[in-house]
Each structure stands twice: as structure tokens, then as C-alpha cells.
C-alpha positions in Angstrom: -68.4 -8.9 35.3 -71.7 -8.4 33.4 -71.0 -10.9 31.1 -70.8 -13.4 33.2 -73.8 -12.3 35.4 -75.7 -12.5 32.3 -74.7 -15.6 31.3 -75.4 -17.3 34.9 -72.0 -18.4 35.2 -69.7 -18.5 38.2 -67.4 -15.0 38.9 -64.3 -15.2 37.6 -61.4 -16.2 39.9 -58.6 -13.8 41.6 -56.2 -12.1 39.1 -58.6 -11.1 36.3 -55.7 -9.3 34.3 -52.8 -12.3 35.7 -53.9 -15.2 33.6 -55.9 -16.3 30.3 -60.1 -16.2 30.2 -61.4 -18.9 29.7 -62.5 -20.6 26.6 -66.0 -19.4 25.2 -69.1 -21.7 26.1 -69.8 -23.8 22.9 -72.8 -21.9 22.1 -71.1 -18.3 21.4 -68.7 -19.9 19.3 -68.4 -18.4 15.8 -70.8 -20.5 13.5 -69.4 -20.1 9.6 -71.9 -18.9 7.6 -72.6 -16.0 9.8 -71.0 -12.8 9.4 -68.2 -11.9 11.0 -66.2 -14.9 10.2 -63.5 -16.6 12.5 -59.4 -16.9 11.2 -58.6 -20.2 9.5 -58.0 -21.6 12.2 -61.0 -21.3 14.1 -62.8 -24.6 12.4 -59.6 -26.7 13.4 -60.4 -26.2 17.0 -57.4 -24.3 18.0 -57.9 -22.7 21.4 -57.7 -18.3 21.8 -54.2 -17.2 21.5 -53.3 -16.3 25.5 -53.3 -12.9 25.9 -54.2 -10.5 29.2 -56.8 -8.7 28.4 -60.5 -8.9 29.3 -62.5 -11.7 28.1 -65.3 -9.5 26.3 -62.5 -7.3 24.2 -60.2 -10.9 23.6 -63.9 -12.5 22.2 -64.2 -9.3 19.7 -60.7 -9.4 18.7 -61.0 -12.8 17.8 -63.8 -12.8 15.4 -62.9 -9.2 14.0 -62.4 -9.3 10.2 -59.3 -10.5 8.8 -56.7 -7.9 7.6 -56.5 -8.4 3.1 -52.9 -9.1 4.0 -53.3 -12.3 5.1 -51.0 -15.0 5.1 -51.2 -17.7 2.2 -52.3 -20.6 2.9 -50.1 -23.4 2.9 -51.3 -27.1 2.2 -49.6 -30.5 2.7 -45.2 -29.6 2.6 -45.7 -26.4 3.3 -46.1 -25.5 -0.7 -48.1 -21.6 -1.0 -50.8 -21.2 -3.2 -49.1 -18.4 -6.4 -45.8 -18.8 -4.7 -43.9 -16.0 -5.8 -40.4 -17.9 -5.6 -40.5 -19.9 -8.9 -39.2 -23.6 -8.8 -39.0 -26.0 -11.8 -40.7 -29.0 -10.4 -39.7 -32.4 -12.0 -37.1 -30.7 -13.9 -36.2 -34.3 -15.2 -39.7 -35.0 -16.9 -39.2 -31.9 -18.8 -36.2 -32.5 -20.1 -37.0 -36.2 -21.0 -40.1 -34.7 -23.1 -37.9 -32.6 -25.2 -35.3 -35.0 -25.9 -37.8 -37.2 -26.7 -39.9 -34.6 -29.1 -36.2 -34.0 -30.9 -36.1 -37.3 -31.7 -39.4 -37.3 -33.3 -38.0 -34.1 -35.1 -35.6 -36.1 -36.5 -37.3 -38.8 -37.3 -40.0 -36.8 -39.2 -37.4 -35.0 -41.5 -36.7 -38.4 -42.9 -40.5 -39.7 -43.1 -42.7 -36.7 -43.5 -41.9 -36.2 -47.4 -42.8 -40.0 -48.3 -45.5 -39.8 -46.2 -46.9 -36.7 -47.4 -46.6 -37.4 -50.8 -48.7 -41.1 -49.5 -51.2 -39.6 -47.7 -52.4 -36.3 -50.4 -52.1 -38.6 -53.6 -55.6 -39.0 -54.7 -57.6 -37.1 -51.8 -57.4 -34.0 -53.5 -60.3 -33.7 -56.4 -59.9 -33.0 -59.8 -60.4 -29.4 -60.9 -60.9 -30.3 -64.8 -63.8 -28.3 -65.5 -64.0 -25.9 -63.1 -66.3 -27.7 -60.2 -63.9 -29.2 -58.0 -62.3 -25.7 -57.2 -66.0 -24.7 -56.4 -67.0 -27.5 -54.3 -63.3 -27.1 -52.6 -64.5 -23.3 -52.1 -67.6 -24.0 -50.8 -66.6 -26.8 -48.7 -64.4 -24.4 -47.2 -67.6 -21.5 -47.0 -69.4 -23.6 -45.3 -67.1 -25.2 -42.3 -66.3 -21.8 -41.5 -70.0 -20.7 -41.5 -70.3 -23.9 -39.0 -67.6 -22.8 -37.2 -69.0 -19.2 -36.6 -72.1 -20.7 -35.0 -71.2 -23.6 -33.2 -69.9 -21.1 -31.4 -72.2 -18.9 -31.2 -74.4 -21.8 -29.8 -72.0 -22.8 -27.1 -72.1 -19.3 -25.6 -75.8 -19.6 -25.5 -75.4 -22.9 -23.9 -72.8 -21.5 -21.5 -75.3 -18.7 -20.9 -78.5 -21.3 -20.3 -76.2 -23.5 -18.0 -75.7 -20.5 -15.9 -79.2 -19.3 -15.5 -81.5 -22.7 -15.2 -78.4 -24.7 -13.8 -80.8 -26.8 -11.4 -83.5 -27.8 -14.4 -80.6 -28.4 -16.7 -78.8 -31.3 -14.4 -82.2 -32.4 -13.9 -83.2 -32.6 -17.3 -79.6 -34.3 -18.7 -79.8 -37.0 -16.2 -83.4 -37.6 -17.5 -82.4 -37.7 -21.2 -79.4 -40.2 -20.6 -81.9 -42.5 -18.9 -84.3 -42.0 -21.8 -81.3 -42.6 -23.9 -80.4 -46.1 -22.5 -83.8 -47.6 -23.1 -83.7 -46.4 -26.4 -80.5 -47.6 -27.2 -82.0 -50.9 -25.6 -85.0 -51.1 -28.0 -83.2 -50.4 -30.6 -80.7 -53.2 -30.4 -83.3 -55.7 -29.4 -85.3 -54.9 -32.7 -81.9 -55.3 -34.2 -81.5 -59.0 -32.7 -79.0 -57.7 -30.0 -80.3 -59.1 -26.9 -77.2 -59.2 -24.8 -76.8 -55.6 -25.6 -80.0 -54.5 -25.1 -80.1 -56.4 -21.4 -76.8 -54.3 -21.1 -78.5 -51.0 -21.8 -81.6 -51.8 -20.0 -79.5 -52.5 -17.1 -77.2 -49.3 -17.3 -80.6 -47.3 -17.8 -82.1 -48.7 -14.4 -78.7 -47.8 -12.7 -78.5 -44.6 -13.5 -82.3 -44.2 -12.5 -81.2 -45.3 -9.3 -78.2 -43.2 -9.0 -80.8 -40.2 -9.6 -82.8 -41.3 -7.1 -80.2 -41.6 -4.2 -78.0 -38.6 -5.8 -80.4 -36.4 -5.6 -80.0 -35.1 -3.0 -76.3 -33.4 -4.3 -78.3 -31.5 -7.2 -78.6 -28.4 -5.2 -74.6 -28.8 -4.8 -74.1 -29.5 -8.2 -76.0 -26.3 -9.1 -74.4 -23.3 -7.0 -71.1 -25.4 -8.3 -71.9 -25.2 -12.5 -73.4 -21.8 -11.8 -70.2 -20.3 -10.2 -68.1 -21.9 -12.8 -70.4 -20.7 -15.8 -70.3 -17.2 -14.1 -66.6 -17.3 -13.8 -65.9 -18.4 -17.6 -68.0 -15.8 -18.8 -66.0 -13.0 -16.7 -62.4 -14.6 -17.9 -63.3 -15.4 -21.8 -59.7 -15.8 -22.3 -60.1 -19.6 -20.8 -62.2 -19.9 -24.3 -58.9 -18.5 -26.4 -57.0 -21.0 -24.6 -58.7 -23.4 -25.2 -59.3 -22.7 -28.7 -55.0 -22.1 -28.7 -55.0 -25.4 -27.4 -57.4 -27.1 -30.3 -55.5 -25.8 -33.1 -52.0 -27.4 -31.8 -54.0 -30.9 -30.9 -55.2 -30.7 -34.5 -52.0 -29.7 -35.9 -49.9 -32.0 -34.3 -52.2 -34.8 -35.0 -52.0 -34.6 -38.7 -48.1 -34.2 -38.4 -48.1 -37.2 -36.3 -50.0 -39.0 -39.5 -48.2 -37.6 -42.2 -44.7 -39.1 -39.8 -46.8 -42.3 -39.2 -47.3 -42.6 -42.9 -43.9 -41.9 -43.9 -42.8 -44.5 -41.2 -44.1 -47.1 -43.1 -42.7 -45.7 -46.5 -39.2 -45.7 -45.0 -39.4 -49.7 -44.7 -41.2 -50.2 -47.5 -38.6 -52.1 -49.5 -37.6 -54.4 -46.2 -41.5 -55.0 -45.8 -41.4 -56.7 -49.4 -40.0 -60.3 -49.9 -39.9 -60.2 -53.7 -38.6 -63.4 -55.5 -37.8 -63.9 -59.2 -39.5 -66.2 -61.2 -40.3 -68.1 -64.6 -43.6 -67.6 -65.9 -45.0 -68.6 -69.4 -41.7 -68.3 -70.6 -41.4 -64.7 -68.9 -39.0 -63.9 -65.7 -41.2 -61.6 -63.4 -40.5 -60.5 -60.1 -42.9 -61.5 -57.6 -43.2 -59.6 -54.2 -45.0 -60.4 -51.1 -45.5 -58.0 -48.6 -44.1 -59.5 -45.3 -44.5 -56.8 -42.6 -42.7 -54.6 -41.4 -39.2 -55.1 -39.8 -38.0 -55.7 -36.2 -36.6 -51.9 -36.5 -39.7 -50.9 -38.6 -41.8 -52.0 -35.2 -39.9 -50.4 -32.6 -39.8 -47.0 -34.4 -44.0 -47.2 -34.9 -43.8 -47.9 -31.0 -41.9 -45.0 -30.3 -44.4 -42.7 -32.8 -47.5 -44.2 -31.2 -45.8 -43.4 -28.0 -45.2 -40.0 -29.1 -48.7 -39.3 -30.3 -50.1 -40.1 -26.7 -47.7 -38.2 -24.6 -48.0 -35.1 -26.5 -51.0 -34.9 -26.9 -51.5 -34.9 -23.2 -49.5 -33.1 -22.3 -51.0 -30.5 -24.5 -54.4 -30.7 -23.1 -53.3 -30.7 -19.3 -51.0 -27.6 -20.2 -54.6 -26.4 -21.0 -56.4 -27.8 -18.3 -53.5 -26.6 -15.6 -53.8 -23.5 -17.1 -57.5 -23.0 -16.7 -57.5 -24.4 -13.0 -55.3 -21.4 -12.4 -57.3 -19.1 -13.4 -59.8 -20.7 -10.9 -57.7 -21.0 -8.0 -57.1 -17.3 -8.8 -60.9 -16.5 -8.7 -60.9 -18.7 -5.0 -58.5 -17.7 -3.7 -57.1 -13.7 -4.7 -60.5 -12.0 -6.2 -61.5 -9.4 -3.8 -58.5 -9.0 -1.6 -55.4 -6.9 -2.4 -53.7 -9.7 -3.2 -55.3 -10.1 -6.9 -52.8 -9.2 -10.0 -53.3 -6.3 -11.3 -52.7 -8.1 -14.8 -53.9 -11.0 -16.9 -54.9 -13.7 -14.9 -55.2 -16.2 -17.8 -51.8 -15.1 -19.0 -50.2 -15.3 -15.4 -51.4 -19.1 -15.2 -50.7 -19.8 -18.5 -46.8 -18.5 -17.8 -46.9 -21.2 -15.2 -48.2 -24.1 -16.4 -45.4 -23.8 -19.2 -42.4 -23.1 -16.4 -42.7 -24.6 -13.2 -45.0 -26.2 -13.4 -44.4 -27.9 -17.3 -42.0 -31.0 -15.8 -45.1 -31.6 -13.2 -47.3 -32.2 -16.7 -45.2 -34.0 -18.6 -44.8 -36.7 -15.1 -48.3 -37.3 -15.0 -49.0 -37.4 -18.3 -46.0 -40.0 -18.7 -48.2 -42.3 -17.0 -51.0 -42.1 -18.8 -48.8 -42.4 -22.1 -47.1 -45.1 -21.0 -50.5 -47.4 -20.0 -51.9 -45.8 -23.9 -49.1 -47.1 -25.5 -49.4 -50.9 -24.4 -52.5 -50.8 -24.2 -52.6 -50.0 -28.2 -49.6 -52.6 -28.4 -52.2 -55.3 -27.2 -55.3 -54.1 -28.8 -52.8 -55.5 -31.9 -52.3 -59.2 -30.5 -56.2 -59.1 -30.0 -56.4 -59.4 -34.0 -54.4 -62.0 -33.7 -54.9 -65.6 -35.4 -53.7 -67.4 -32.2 -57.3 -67.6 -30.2 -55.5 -68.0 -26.8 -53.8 -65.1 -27.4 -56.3 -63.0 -29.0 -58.4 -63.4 -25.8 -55.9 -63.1 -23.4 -54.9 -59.5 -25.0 -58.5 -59.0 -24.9 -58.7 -59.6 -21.1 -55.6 -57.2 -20.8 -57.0 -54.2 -22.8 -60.1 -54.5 -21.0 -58.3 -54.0 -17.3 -55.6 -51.1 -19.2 -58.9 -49.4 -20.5 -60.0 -48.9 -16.9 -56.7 -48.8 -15.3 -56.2 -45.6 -17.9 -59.6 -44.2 -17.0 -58.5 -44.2 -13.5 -55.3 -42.5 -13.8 -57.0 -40.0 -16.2 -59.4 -39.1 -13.0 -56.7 -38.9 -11.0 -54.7 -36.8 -12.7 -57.4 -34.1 -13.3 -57.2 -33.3 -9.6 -53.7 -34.0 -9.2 -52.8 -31.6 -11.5 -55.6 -28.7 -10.2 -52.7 -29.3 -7.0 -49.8 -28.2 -9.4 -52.0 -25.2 -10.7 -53.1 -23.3 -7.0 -50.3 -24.8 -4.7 -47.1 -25.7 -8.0 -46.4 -29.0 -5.9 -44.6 -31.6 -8.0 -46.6 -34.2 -9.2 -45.8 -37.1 -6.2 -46.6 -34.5 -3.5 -49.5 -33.5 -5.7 -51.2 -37.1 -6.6 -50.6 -37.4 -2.5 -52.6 -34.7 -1.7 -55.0 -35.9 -4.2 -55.5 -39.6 -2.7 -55.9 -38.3 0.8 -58.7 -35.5 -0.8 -60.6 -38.3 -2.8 -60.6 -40.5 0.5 -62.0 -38.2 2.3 -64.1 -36.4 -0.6 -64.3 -39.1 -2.9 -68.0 -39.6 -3.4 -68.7 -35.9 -3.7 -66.2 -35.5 -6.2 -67.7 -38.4 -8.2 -71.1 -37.2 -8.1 -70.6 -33.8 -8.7 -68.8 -35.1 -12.1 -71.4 -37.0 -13.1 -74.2 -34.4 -12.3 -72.5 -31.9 -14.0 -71.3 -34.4 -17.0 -74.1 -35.2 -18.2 -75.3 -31.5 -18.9 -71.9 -31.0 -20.5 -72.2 -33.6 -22.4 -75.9 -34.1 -23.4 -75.3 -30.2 -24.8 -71.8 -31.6 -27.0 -74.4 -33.7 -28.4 -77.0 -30.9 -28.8 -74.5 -28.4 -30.3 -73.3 -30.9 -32.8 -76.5 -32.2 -33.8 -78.0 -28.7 -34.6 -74.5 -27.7 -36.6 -75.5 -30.6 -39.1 -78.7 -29.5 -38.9 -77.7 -26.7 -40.2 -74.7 -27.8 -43.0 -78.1 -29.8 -44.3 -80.5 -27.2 -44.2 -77.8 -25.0 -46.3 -77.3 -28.2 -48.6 -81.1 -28.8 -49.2 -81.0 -24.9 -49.7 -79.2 -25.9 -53.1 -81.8 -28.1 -54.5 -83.0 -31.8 -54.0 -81.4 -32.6 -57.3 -77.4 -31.3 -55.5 -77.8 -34.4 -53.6 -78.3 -37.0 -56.4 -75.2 -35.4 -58.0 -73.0 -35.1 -54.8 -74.5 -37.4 -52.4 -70.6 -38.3 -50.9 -69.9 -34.7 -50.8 -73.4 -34.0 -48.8 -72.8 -36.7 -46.7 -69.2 -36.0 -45.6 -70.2 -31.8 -45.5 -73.0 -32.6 -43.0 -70.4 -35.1 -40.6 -68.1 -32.7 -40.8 -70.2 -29.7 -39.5 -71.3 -32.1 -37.1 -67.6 -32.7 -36.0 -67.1 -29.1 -35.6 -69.9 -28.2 -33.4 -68.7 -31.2 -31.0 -65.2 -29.5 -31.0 -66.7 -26.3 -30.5 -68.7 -27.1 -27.8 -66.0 -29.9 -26.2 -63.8 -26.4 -25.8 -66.6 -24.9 -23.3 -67.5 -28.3 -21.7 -63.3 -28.5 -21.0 -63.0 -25.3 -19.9 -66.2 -25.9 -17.2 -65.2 -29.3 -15.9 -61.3 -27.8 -15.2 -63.4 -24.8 -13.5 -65.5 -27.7 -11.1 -62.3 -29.6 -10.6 -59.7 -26.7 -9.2 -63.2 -24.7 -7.2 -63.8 -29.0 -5.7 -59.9 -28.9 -4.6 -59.5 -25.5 -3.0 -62.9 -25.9 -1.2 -61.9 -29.2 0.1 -58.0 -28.1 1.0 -59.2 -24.1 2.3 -62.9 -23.8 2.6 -62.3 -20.3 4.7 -60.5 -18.5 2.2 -63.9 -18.6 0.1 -65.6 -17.5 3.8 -63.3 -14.3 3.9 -63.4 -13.1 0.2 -67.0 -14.1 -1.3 -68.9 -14.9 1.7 -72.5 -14.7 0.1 -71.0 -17.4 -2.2 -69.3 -19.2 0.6 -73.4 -19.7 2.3 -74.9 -20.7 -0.5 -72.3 -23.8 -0.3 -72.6 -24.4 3.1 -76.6 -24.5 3.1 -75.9 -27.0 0.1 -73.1 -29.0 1.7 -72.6 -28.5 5.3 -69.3 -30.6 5.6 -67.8 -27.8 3.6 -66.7 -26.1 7.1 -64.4 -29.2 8.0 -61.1 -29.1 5.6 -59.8 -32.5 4.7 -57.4 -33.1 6.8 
């Protein structure tokens, strides 16, 4: 009865203990952000569970701490976040990869040895006199010696992105816009005028983009923070991706040796060789017609091949580190977190249940990478109708792939947390990017341009260093092996990009699967890092309201 005398409210009616209180004013309800914290459903609006008991012990009940057994939370379909009951998911895409990757198989044992013998006759140098097995061993010396500390500078970039997050978004978005106008001065002293207007005009954009974005920096900044902090504490994303490098880059040169081989296998078809008379002589004159009908719709299905593994390589990667996020979101902190390997754990998904999920979406993208390389070929054609029609059409397949590739990075953060197939996935994923669409975009792009103005960075100073090491050598080493300098310096310059593209992967898989679970559960982070959970909601206050 005091509580409502103090509240200057009416007495309650007859039968205290016969029927449910009723509902608290709007002012004592729970505001998020606050400790203690109200049950998932509090935010949806759902009215106090009826239950007979006074109104003041019903109110303390309801906003009491959560028990760590709590149930998961289920999205769109009723699909649980780390469900333990394993399903295959698009069992049917799966099997269709590896039916699809033995006939490449096959098709490699007949092409690899012509192509290999092709593609390593007269690349590798002469040893006669003893300095092309030095130059080989200190070719090799030094890539490794780049190797080592493009790395080491990508860890210090990971580390610099976590401490000055805020500075560093706003110093990347300044040095792109510095970057257009230079590119536009530069190609207007070159005599490109329509590209320099281009530039000039992309520079002004994004300088208005920073103006009306930025107010999302302090967003962007507890997000790549968080993220940093969380690769740091779970290196092994790094090893994956690293894992993940090494099979792109070994598949790729057995796709080239096959590709080369390809070729070699029609050879004799490609040649229309006629015998004639000349100065007395009979010689055998051959003109190299192209290759077959056959020849074609094999290099199709290589081409093919090349696109759709080598996606679904990388988003076995990416799914993989989005678990490992979704794990950090969702499980750190509560009883619920393995006792084992996280990485490992998501890792053992992506390549189960949810592997047929991967090779779906990354079908897609294959598919639209594969014509679109088919027409990129009519381009060169003679025929000038046609060679600008194809040029229309690769122009609208280039941004039609872009598209799906966006997509598909959230879709797939969906198959990591929740291992949804890939329709109910992509589903979730339309009605999240309706709702959170221009968030999503600008937090990419906020946090893009740090990721990749430091690519740039961590190349640039790897070359700096492959030179310094050069010039280390004498000024007289580059007179004698200027093309060996040259190609030395490029290719430590190569390696610090790859080094650095493996931490700038790993960071924007991190943003992507922490944007989906705070869009599809924004409590969970409330109940297990609720110092974390503030800072986002002082940043972005719509983060209480799920998408529904």
C-alpha cells in the first residue's frame, strides 16, 4: 500500500492477492543500459507474466538478473544459435561441389604434365656459373625476411587500430580524400581530363559523405576496437587465415598449370596446317585457328572452377571467423562457453553443416564470375556492336557481383551463429539490411578505409624495405640486376598486402557477425558484457530495438 501512496496513485481495488497488478507506470520501466537488465523480452513490449503475488515483489522478480542457463535465442524458423543437433544444410550444393572438383581432378591428370612442362620451360634461370643458384637463394632469403615482418607490421597495425581507433577512421577517410585529388592532378597533367573530373568528383563525395557520416564515427570506433580486442585474444583467426592463404595460393597455381595444360591438350586441333610448294620445296604450313568447340567448353568449365573454389575457400574462412565472433557475443562469460577451442569448434562447422550452405552462395557468385569473364571476351571483339554491347553487360555483372558479394558476407555471418541454410539465411539478411541497411554500409566504409589505407601502408613499407636491403648491396647490384631488383622489390610489396589483407579479413568478418547478432539479439550483449553493451547504446541508441 506504500507504494502506491508514494506514487500518488489511486488504492488498489478489492482482491489484492485474486487478480494480476497492474502494469508498471512508463517511467519505472527498466531503461537498458542501466543495471539490472530486463529478460529479452522486455524491449518487445510483452506485458508481466500474471502471477498472484504483490506488485512490489512481482516488479523485483521481473528485473532480477537472468539465470547463465538461459534459453538460446532463436531467430527467424526457430534455428538456435551453436545448435547442438548437427544438420547438413543444403546437402545438395555439397555434393554438387565435389562432383564437380572430381571432374577437375580428372581433368588435371590429363593436362597438368603438358602444362607444367609449358609453364616452367624458360622461367627458371640458368645456374652456369654459379649466380643464378645465388640470386635463386637470396631471392628466396629475402621474401621470407619480408614475410617475417609484414607481419610483424600488421600486428602493430592491429595493435594501433585498437588503441587510437577514433583518430585512425578519422585520419583514413582524410587520406582517401587526399588521395582522389591527387589522383585527379595527376591525370590532368597526364592529359586525362575525363578522369581527372571523375576523381575530382569521387574526392568531393566522399568529403561529403564525411561530413554527414560523421556522426557514426563514434559507432564505428567502440565497433573496430571490440573487434581488434577480440582478434588479439583468439590469434588462431590469424592461423586460419594464414591456413586459408596458402590453399588460395596453392590452388591457384594448380588451376594455371591445368589451364595451361588445357590448351596443350588441343593444341594439334587449334592448328590448320596445309602442305605446300615452295621454291621447289614442300613445307607444311600451319595457322593457328583457335581452339575447338570442345576446347572452349572445357576452358569454361576450368574458369568456372577457378571462381567457385576459390570462394568457397575464402567464405569457409570467413564463416569460420564469424563463429568465433558469434561465440564471443553470444557464450563468453556465461556457463555456456566451450571449454575448448573456439576457433577449432567453428572451424568444425563451417566444414560440416554448414559447408553445402557455402558452396550455395558461393554458386552464385561463381556463376555471375564466370559469364561475366565469358563477356569480358566478346568485349575484344572485332565486331563494334558487339564489343560494346558486352561492354554494357560486364559493366551491370561487375555490380550485380559486387552486390551479391555484400550480401553474402552477412548471409553467411547467419549460417555461422544461427547454421540456417543459405535461403533462410539471405532472408534474414534482406529483412536486416532493410531495416539496418545504412548502418551496415557506413560502418563498412568507416572501418574500410582504415583497413585498407593500412594494406597499402604495410605493403608500401615491405618494399621499402626489399629496397633498402637491395641498395644495402651496392648502387652498382642494380645496373647488373635491374629486372631482378625490380621484380624483388614488387614482390615484397605483394607480400606485405597479403600479409596485411589476412588481418584486414579477419577484422571485417569480426564487424560483420558482431553488426548481425547486435541487430538479431541486442540483449544477449546486455546480459554478458554489459559495460560493452553501454558504450554501444550511448553510440547508437536504436541498438535496444531488435529488427524485427
Amino acid at each position: 500500500m506504500a507504494y502506491y501512496q508514494q506514487q500518488s496513485a489511486p488504492p488498489p481495488p478489492q482482491g489484492f492477492y485474486a487478480a494480476p497488478p497492474p502494469p508498471p507506470p512508463p517511467q519505472q520501466a527498466g531503461y537498458y543500459g542501466q543495471q539490472p537488465y530486463a529478460p529479452d523480452n522486455a524491449y518487445q513490449g510483452a506485458p508481466p507474466p500474471p502471477q498472484y503475488q504483490p506488485y512490489e515483489q512481482q516488479q523485483q522478480q521481473q528485473y532480477a538478473q537472468p539465470p547463465p542457463q538461459a534459453q538460446p535465442h532463436q531467430s527467424s524458423g526457430g534455428y538456435e544459435k551453436f545448435s547442438a543437433k548437427v544438420r547438413f544444410n543444403d546437402l545438395w550444393a555439397a555434393i554438387l561441389f565435389f562432383v564437380h572438383l572430381a571432374g577437375f581432378i580428372v581433368l588435371a591428370a590429363f593436362a597438368v604434365p603438358k602444362g607444367f612442362k609449358s609453364t616452367t620451360k624458360g622461367i627458371i634461370p640458368s645456374t652456369q656459373g654459379g649466380s643464378g643458384s645465388s640470386d635463386i637463394t637470396q631471392f628466396v632469403v629475402m621474401m621470407a625476411v619480408a614475410a617475417v615482418i609484414s607481419f610483424v607490421l600488421s600486428m602493430l597495425y592491429l595493435l594501433a587500430m585498437q588503441r587510437f581507433a577514433g583518430p585512425m577512421i578519422k585520419i583514413t577517410f582524410v587520406l582517401a580524400i587526399i588521395l582522389y585529388f591527387v589522383m585527379a592532378a595527376l591525370l590532368f597533367v597526364k592529359g586525362s581530363r575525363i578522369g581527372a573530373i571523375i576523381m575530382l568528383i569521387l574526392g568531393f563525395l566522399n568529403m561529403l559523405m564525411f561530413w554527414l557520416w560523421r556522426s557514426r564515427i563514434p559507432f564505428a570506433t567502440v565497433m573496430l576496437e571490440t573487434v581488434c580486442s577480440v582478434t588479439r585474444k583468439y590469434g588462431g583467426t590469424i592461423g586460419v587465415s594464414v591456413g586459408g592463404l596458402v590453399l588460395q595460393m596453392a590452388w591457384i597455381f594448380l588451376w594455371l598449370v591445368t589451364a595451361v595444360g588445357v590448351f596443350g591438350l588441343f593444341d594439334d586441333q587449334r592448328q590448320n596446317c596445309t602442305t605446300r610448294i615452295v621454291n621447289g620445296r614442300q613445307q607444311r604450313v600451319c595457322q593457328n585457328s583457335g581452339l575447338p568447340a570442345a576446347g572452349y567448353v572445357v576452358f569454361v568449365f576450368t574458369l568456372f572452377s577457378l571462381y567457385w573454389t576459390s570462394q568457397v575457400l575464402s567464405n569457409v574462412i570467413h564463416v569460420t571467423i564469424c563463429g568465433v565472433f558469434g561465440t564471443f557475443y553470444f557464450l563468453e562469460g556465461t556457463a555456456q562457453m566451450p571449454a575448448g577451442s573456439i576457433t577449432l569448434g567453428s572451424l568444425k562447422r563451417a566444414v560440416t553443416s554448414a559447408f553445402g550452405s557455402i558452396c550455395f552462395g558461393s554458386l552464385i557468385i561463381a556463376i555471375v564470375q564466370t559469364i561475366r569473364a565469358v563477356v569480358r571476351s566478346l568485349a575484344e571483339s572485332d565486331d563494334g556492336i558487339l564489343a560494346f554491347v558486352a561492354c554494357i553487360f560486364a559493366c551491370l555483372l561487375a555490380y550485380i557481383e559486387s552486390l551479391i558479394e555484400y550480401f553474402n558476407r552477412y548471409a553467411f555471418a547467419q549460417v555461422a551463429i544461427y547454421g540456417k541454410p543459405f535461403c533462410p539465411a539471405a532472408r534474414d539478411t534482406w529483412t536486416m539490411i532493410k531495416d539496418r541497411g545504412v548502418e551496415a554500409i557506413i560502418n563498412d566504409n568507416l572501418i574500410g578505409n582504415v583497413l585498407g589505407v593500412g594494406t597499402l601502408l604495410i605493403g608500401a613499407l615491405t618494399a621499402t624495405i626489399g629496397y633498402l636491403y637491395l641498395l644495402s648491396k651496392g648502387a652498382a647490384f642494380f645496373d647488373r640486376n635491374y629486372s631482378y631488383a625490380i621484380a624483388a622489390i614488387v614482390a615484397c610489396f605483394l607480400i606485405g598486402l597479403a600479409m596485411m589483407s589476412l588481418v584486414a579479413g579477419v577484422i571485417d568478418s569480426g564487424v560483420v557477425s558482431t553488426f548481425v547478432a547486435l541487430a538479431e539479439d541486442p540483449m544477449a550483449l546486455a546480459r554478458t558484457k554489459p559495460e560493452l553493451f553501454e558504450r554501444i547504446r550511448q553510440t547508437w541508441p536504436d541498438v535496444v530495438v531488435g529488427v524485427n
